[in-house]
N, C-alpha and C positions, 0 to 999 in steps of 0.2 A: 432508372435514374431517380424518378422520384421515391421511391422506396427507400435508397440511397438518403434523399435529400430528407426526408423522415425520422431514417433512424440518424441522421447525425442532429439532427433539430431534437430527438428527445434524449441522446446522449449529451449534448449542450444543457438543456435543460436539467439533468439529472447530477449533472458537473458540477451546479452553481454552488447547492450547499457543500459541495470537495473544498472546491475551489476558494471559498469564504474562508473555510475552517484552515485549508494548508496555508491562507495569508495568515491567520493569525499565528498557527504552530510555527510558520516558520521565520516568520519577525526576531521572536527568539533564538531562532536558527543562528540570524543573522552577528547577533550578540557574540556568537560563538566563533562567528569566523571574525569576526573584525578582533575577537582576540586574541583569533592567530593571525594577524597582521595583513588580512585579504580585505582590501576596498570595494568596493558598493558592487563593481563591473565584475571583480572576481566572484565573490558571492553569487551576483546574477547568475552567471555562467558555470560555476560550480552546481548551483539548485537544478537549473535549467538543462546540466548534461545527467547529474544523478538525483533522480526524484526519491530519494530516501531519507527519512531524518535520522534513522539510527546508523546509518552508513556514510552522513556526510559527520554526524557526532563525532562517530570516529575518525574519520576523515581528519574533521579539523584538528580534533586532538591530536592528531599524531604530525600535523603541520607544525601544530605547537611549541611540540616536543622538537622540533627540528630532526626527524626521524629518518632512515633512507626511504625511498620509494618502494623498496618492495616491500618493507614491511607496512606500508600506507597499502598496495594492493592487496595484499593477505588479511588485515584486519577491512579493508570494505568488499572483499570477497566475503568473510565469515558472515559480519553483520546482514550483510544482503542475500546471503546462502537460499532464504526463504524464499525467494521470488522462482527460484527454479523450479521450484513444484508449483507454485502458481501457474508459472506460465506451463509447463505440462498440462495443469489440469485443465487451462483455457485453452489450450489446443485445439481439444476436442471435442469444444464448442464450434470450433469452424465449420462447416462445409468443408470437403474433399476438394473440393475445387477451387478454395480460397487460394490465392496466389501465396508466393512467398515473400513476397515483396506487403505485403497486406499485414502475415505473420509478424516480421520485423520490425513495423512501424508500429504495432499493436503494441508490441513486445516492448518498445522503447518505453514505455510508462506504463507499466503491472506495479500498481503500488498497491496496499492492502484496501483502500477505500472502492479506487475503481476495478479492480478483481472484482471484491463484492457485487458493484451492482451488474458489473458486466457476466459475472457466471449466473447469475439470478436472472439474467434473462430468458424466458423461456422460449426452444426452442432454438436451433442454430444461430449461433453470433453472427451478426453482419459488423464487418472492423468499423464503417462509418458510425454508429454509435460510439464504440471506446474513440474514434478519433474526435465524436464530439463534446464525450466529458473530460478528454485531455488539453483538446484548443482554452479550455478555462480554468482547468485543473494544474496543468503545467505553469501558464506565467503566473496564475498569481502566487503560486509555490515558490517562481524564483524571483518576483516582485516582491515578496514579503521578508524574502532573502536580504534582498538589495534595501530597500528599507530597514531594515534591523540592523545591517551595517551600520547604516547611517545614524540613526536615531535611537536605536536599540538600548543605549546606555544611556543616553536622559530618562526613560522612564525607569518609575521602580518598580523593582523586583517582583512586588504581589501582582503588581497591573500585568506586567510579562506572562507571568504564570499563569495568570485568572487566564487568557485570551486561549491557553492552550485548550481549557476543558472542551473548546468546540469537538475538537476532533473524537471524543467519549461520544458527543452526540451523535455525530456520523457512524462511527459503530453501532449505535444504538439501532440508528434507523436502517442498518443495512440488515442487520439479525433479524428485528423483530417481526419484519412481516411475514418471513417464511415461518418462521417460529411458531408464527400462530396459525400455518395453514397445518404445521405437521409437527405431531408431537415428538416424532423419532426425533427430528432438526431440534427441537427445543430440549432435550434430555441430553444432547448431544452437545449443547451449547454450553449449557448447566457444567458437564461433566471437561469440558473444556476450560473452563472459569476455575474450578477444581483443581483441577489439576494444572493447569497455571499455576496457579497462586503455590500450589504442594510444589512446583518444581524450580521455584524461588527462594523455596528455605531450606528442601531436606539437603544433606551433604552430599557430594559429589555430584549432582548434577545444577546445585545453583551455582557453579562455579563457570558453568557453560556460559557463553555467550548469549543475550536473550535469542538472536535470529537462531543461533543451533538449539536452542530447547526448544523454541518454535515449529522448527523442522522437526524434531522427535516426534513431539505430540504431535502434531499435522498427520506423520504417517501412521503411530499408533492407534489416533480416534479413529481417524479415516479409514484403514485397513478392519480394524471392529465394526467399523457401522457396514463394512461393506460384506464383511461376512457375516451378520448379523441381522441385518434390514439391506438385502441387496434389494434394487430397484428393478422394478419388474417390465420385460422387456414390452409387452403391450403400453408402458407408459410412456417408454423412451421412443417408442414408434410413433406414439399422438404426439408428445412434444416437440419430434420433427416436423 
C-alpha cells in the first residue's frame, strides 16, 4: 500500500506541469466548441470523456458542420488512431499480474504527454502513478475546456495562441532527459523531427491525417531502431 501511495504521490507530482500546460491548450479548445454551439457543461464533459485535442478538433468541426455521427466517429477514430500503439506499447510496462481492470483505467487517458512520462519509468509500471498524473491531468484539461467556452472569445487571438506554446515545453521536458542519457534516444529523436516535418510537405502522404502519418513514422523509426539498436536483454532483466 504504501508503494502504492508513493507512486501515485510522484505520478501527481509529475502531472502538475501536464496538467498547467493542458488548461492553457485547451482554453482554446474550448473556443472551438462554443463554436460549435456546445455550452460550458458540454465542453466539460466532452474534454473529460476524450482527452485528445486533435480528436475533439475534429470532433467539434464536424458538430459544426452539422455532420452524421458516423462520420464524427471515423474522423475521431483516424485522428486518435495513435493511441493504439501507445497503449500496446505501455502494456508491457505492466507486471503480468496487473489486473485488467488496472489496464482499462490506465488506458482511459494515454495521451502523448502522459505516455511520455509513464513509459520513461524505469522498470515495471505501477497504474497508481498514471492514475496520479491523470487525477490532475484530466480536469484541468476539461476545466480549461469549460473555461474557453465561456470566456474564450473575450480574449484575443495572440493571448490564445501564446498560452498554447506550453505544451512545446512539456515535450521538451519529456525527450530531453533520456536524450541525453543515450545517444541512440537522441539520433532518433533528431531523425523523428525530420521526418515529421518531410512528411508534412512531400506529396501523397501530407495529405494523411496528422494521427495517421503519426502512426507510420511511430512504426517505421521504431521498427529500425529495434533492428538496429535492439535492447539487450541483461538490461531489460536490471530494469525489472
Amino acid at each position: 500500500m504504501n508503494r502504492h501511495k508513493t507512486s501515485l504521490q510522484q505520478g501527481f507530482r509529475d502531472g502538475i506541469p501536464i496538467g498547467l500546460g493542458y488548461f492553457a491548450v485547451s482554453f482554446s479548445l474550448g473556443v472551438a466548441a462554443r463554436n460549435a454551439g456546445l455550452n460550458a457543461f458540454q465542453g466539460f464533459l466532452a474534454s473529460l470523456l476524450n482527452n485528445a485535442s486533435a480528436g475533439e478538433y475534429a470532433g467539434f468541426t464536424v458538430i459544426a458542420a452539422d455532420a452524421p455521427y458516423l462520420e464524427m466517429v471515423l474522423m475521431t477514430l483516424i485522428a486518435n488512431a495513435r493511441y493504439l500503439l501507445m497503449s500496446c506499447a505501455l502494456s508491457q510496462k505492466f507486471s503480468p499480474k496487473t489486473s485488467i481492470l488496472h489496464r482499462m483505467l490506465v488506458g482511459y487517458d494515454v495521451t502523448d504527454e502522459i505516455f511520455g512520462i509513464t513509459i520513461a519509468r524505469p522498470g515495471m509500471l505501477d497504474p497508481y502513478y498514471a492514475y496520479g498524473a491523470i487525477l490532475i491531468a484530466a480536469p484541468c484539461w476539461a476545466g480549461g475546456t469549460a473555461l474557453g467556452v465561456i470566456a474564450g472569445n473575450l480574449l484575443p487571438v495572440r493571448i490564445v495562441s501564446a498560452l498554447s506554446v506550453a505544451l512545446f515545453g512539456m515535450f521538451l521536458a519529456v525527450i530531453i532527459p533520456p536524450a541525453k542519457k543515450d545517444r541512440v534516444v537522441a539520433v532518433l529523436i533528431l531523425l523523428s523531427f525530420g521526418a515529421s516535418y518531410l512528411s508534412g510537405i512531400l506529396p501523397g502522404i501530407s495529405g494523411l491525417s496528422g494521427g495517421t502519418r503519426t502512426i507510420l513514422l511511430t512504426v517505421v523509426l521504431s521498427a529500425m531502431a529495434a533492428i538496429l539498436f535492439p535492447v539487450r536483454e541483461e538490461k531489460e532483466q536490471h530494469d525489472a
